[in-house]
C-alpha positions in Angstrom: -38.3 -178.0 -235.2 -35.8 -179.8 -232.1 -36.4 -176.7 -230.4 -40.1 -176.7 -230.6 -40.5 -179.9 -229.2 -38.3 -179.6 -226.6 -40.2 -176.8 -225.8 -43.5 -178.3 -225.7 -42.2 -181.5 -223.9 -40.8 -179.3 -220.8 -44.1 -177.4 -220.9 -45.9 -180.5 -220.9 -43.6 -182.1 -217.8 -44.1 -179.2 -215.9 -47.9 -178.8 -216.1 -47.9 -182.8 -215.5 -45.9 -182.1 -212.9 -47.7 -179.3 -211.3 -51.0 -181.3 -211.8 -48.9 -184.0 -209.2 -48.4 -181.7 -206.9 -51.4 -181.0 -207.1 -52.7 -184.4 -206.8 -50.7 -185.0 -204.2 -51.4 -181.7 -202.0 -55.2 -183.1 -202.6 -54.9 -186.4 -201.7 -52.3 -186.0 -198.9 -53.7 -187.2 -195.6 -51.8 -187.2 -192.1 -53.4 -189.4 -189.2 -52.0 -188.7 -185.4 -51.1 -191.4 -182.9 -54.1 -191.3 -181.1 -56.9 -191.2 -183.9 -58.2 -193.0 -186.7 -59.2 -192.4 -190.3 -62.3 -193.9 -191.8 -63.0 -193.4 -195.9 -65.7 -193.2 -197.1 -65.4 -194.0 -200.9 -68.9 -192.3 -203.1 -70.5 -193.1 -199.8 -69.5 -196.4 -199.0 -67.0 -197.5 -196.2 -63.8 -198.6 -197.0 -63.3 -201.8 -195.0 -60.1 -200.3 -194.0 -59.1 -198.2 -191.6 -56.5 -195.9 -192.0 -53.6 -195.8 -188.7 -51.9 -193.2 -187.8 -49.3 -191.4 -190.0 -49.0 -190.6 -193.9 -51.9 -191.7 -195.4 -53.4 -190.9 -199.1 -57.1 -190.7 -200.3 -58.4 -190.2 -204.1 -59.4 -186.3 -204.5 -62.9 -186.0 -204.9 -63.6 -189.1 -204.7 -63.1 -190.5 -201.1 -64.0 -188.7 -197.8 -61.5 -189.2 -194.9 -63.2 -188.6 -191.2 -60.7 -188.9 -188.0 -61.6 -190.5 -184.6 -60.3 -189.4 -182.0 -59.2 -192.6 -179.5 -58.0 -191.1 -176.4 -60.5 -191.4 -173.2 -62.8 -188.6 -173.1 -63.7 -186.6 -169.8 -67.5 -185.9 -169.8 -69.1 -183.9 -167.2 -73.1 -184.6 -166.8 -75.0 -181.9 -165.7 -76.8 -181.7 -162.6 -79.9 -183.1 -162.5 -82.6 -182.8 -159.8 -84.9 -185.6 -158.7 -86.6 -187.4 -156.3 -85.1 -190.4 -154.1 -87.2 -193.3 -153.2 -87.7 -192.1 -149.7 -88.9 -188.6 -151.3 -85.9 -186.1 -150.6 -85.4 -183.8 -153.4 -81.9 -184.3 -154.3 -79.5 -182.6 -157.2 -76.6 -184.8 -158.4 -74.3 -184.3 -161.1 -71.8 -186.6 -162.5 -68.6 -187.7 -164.4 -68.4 -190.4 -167.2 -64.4 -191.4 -168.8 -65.2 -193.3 -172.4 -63.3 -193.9 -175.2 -63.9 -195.5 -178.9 -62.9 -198.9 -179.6 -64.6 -199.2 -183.3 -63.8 -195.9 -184.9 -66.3 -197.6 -187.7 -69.2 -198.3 -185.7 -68.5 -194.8 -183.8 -69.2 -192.8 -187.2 -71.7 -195.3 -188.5 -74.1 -196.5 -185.9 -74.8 -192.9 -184.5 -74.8 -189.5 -185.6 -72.8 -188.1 -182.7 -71.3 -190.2 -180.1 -71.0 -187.8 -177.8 -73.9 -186.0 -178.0 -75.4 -189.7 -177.5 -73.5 -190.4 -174.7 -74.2 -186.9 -172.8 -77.5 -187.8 -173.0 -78.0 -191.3 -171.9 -76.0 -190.3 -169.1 -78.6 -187.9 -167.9 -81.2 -190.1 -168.0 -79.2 -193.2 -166.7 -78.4 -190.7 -163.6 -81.7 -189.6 -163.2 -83.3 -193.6 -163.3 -80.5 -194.1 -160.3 -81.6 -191.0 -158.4 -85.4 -192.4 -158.4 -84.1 -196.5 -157.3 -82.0 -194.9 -154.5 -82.7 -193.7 -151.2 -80.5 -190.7 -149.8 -78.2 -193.3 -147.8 -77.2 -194.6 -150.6 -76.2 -191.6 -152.4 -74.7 -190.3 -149.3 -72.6 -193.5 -148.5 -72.6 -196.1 -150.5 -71.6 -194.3 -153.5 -69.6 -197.1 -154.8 -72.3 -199.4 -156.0 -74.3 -196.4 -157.2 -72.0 -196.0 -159.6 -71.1 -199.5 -161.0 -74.8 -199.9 -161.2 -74.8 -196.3 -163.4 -71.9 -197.6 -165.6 -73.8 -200.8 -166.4 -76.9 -198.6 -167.3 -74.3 -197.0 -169.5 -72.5 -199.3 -171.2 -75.5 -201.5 -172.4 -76.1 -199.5 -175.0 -72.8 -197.7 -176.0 -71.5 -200.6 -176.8 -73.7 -200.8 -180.0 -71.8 -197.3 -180.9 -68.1 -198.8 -180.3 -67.8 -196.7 -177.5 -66.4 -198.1 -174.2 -67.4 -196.4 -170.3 -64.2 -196.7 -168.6 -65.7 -195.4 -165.5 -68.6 -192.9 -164.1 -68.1 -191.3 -160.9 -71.4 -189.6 -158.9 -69.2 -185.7 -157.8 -71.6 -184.0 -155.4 -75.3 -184.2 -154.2 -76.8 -181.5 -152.9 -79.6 -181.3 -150.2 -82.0 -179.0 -149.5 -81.3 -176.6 -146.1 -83.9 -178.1 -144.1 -82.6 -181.5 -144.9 -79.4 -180.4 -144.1 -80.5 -178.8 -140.7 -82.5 -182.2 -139.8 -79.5 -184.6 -140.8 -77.3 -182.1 -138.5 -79.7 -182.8 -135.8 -79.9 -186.6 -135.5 -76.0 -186.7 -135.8 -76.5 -184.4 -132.4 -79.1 -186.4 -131.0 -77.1 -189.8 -131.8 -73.6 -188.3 -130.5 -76.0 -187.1 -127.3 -77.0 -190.8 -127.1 -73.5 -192.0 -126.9 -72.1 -189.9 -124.6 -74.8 -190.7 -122.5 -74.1 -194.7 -122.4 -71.0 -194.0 -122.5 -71.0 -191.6 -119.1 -73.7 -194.3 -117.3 -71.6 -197.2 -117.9 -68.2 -195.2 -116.3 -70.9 -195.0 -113.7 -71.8 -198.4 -113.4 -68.1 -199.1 -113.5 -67.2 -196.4 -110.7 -69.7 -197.6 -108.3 -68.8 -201.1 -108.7 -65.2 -200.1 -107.4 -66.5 -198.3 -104.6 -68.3 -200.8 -103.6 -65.2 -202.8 -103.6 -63.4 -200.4 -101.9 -65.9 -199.8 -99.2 -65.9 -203.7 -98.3 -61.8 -202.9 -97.9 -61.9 -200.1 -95.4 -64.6 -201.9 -93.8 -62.3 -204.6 -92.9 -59.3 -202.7 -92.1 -60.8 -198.9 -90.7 -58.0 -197.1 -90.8 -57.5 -197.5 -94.8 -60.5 -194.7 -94.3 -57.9 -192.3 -92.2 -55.4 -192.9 -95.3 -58.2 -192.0 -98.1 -59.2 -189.2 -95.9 -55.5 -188.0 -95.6 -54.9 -188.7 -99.6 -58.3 -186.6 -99.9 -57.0 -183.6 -97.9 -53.7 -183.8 -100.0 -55.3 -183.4 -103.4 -57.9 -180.9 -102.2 -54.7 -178.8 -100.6 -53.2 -179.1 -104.1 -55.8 -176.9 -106.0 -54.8 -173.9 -103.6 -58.5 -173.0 -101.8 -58.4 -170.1 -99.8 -61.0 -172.5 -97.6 -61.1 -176.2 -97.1 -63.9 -178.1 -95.9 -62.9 -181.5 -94.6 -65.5 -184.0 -93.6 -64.8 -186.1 -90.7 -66.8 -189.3 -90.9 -68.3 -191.3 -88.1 -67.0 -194.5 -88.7 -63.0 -192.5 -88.0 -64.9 -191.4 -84.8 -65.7 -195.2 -83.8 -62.2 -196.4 -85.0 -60.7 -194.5 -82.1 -63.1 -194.7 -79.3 -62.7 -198.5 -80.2 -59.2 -198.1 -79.9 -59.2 -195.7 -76.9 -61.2 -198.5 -75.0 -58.5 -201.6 -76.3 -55.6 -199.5 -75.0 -57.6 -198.4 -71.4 -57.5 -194.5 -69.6 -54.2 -192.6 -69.8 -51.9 -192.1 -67.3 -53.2 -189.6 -64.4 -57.0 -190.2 -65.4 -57.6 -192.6 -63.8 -59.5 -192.1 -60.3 -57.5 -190.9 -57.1 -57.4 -193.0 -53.9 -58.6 -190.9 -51.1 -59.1 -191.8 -47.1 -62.9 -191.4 -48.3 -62.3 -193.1 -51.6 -61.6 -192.7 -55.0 -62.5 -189.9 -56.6 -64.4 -189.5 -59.6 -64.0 -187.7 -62.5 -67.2 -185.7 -61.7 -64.9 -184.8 -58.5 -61.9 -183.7 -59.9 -63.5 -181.3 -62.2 -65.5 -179.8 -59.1 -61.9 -179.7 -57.5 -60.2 -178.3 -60.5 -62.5 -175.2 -60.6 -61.6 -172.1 -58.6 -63.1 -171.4 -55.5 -64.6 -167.9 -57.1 -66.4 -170.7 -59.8 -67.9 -173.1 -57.5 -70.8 -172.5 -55.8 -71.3 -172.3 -52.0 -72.8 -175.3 -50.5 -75.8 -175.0 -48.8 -75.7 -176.0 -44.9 -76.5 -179.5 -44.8 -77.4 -182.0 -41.5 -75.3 -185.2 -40.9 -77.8 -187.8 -38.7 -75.8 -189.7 -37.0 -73.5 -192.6 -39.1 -75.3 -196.1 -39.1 -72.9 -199.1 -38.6 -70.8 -200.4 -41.0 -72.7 -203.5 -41.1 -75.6 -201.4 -41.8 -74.2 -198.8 -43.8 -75.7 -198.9 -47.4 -73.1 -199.0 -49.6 -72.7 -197.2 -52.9 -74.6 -198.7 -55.9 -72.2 -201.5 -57.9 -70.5 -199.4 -60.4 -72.0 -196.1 -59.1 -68.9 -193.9 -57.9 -69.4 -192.0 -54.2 -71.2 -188.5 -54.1 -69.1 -185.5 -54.1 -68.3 -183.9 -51.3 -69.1 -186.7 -48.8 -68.0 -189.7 -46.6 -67.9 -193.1 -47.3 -71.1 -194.8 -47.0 -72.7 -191.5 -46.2 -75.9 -189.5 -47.4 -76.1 -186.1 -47.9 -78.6 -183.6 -47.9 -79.4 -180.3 -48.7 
């Protein structure tokens, strides 16, 4: 009979035993770090939420969901629209959330990110059609904090929290394109332009200054001129061209007439006179050269009290006396 009842009592400890393995192997929950578990118990939510680790639910009885609380990357699709100064423009998106209620993230909505993915598109979308392609182009910044307040209005009523939105890429039609890539010409055109009239402005001011130097002092010209010929020799011409200004040409007849005639030019005493220049050259040609005189008739000399004289500053004929007139 001892036997019997042993037997029966180990059978019984072992089913009661398998049934807590069971039990166990049912109820047996394990949480991660980064999520949450909410119970639902015949429906209702359990006002506790389950952390992370070894947790244990009643089989059948309660429902254990996880949350997931690490920041979510969310691409939003591109969507096309129309800016407020009517370019047709296609901008996608990114949005970073994360749960802070893991309660009110199961509760409130169906799926949170379903719900989210959504009321980004339309949030980017409203912020196309209050913006004008300037803004989208440049001034990206405030495009999206205004997005992310558009955003987290309403997800905070599903205990989710946007972290950030960021707008990726807009893309422009080709003509658009072409026309933007013209005005950037046209204004870099523009600039160059002031930019080359005022080095104008600027290099004629200086050369006015300069010219009221060399007008001073004339022979600063012959040292430009010089300086010219040097940098115009540097380049290695096969032909130069140098220009000889007039005003070097009255800088040395100005200083020709301060330092008087040369030796030997000046006119030779003769018992007749002095001789001109106009004589000297007639003298200095070869007999072959000079022409024969025609036969000319002397009247007879008038007295030196009556002589005519030559003309004050008038030098003698050629060829003749003083004081007489000759005649061909």
């Amino acid at each position: 009979m001892g036997v019997v009842m042993l037997d029966e009592l180990l059978a019984v400890g072992a089913a009661t035993g398998a049934a807590a393995v069971v039990y166990v192997a049912a109820a047996a929950r394990v949480v991660r770090q980064y999520e949450r578990g909410v119970v639902f118990r015949l429906g209702r939510l359990r006002e506790d939420i389950r952390g992370p680790g070894f947790t244990m639910i009643v089989p059948g009885v309660d429902k254990l969901r996880k949350v997931n609380m690490q920041i979510v990357t969310m691409p939003v699709p591109a969507q096309d629209g129309i800016t407020r100064d009517n370019v047709t423009v296609r901008v996608d998106a990114v949005i970073y959330f994360k749960v802070m209620d893991a309660a009110d993230a199961v509760v409130r909505v169906e799926d949170y990110r379903f719900a989210v993915s959504q009321m980004a598109q339309t949030s980017l979308r409203s912020i196309i059609g209050k913006s004008d392609l300037d803004d989208l182009l440049s001034n990206r910044e405030k495009l999206n904090q205004g997005l992310e307040l558009m955003l987290d209005s309403p997800a905070v009523g599903w205990g989710v929290s946007i972290d950030r939105v960021e707008i990726k890429d807009v893309s422009l039609p080709e003509t658009m394109k072409r026309s933007m890539a013209r005005q950037a010409e046209a204004d870099r055109e523009r600039r160059a332009r002031v930019i080359n009239a005022d080095a104008e402005l600027q290099a004629s001011k200086k050369l006015a200054e300069a010219a009221g130097v060399m007008s001073d002092q004339p022979a600063a010209l012959q040292l430009r001129l010089l300086q010219t010929v040097v940098a115009v020799a540097a380049e290695k011409n096969s032909t130069l061209v140098l220009p000889f200004p007039v005003e070097l040409l009255r800088f040395l007849e100005r200083a020709a007439q301060q330092q008087g005639p040369p030796p030997g030019q000046e006119g030779e005493r003769t018992p007749d006179g002095p001789k001109s220049p106009e004589t000297r050259a007639a003298v200095a040609q070869p007999p072959e050269a000079q022409a024969p005189e025609a036969p000319t008739f002397e009247p007879p000399l008038p007295l030196a009290d009556d002589a005519p004289g030559p003309a004050p500053g008038q030098p003698p004929a050629a060829g003749g006396r003083a004081g007489g007139v000759t005649r061909s």
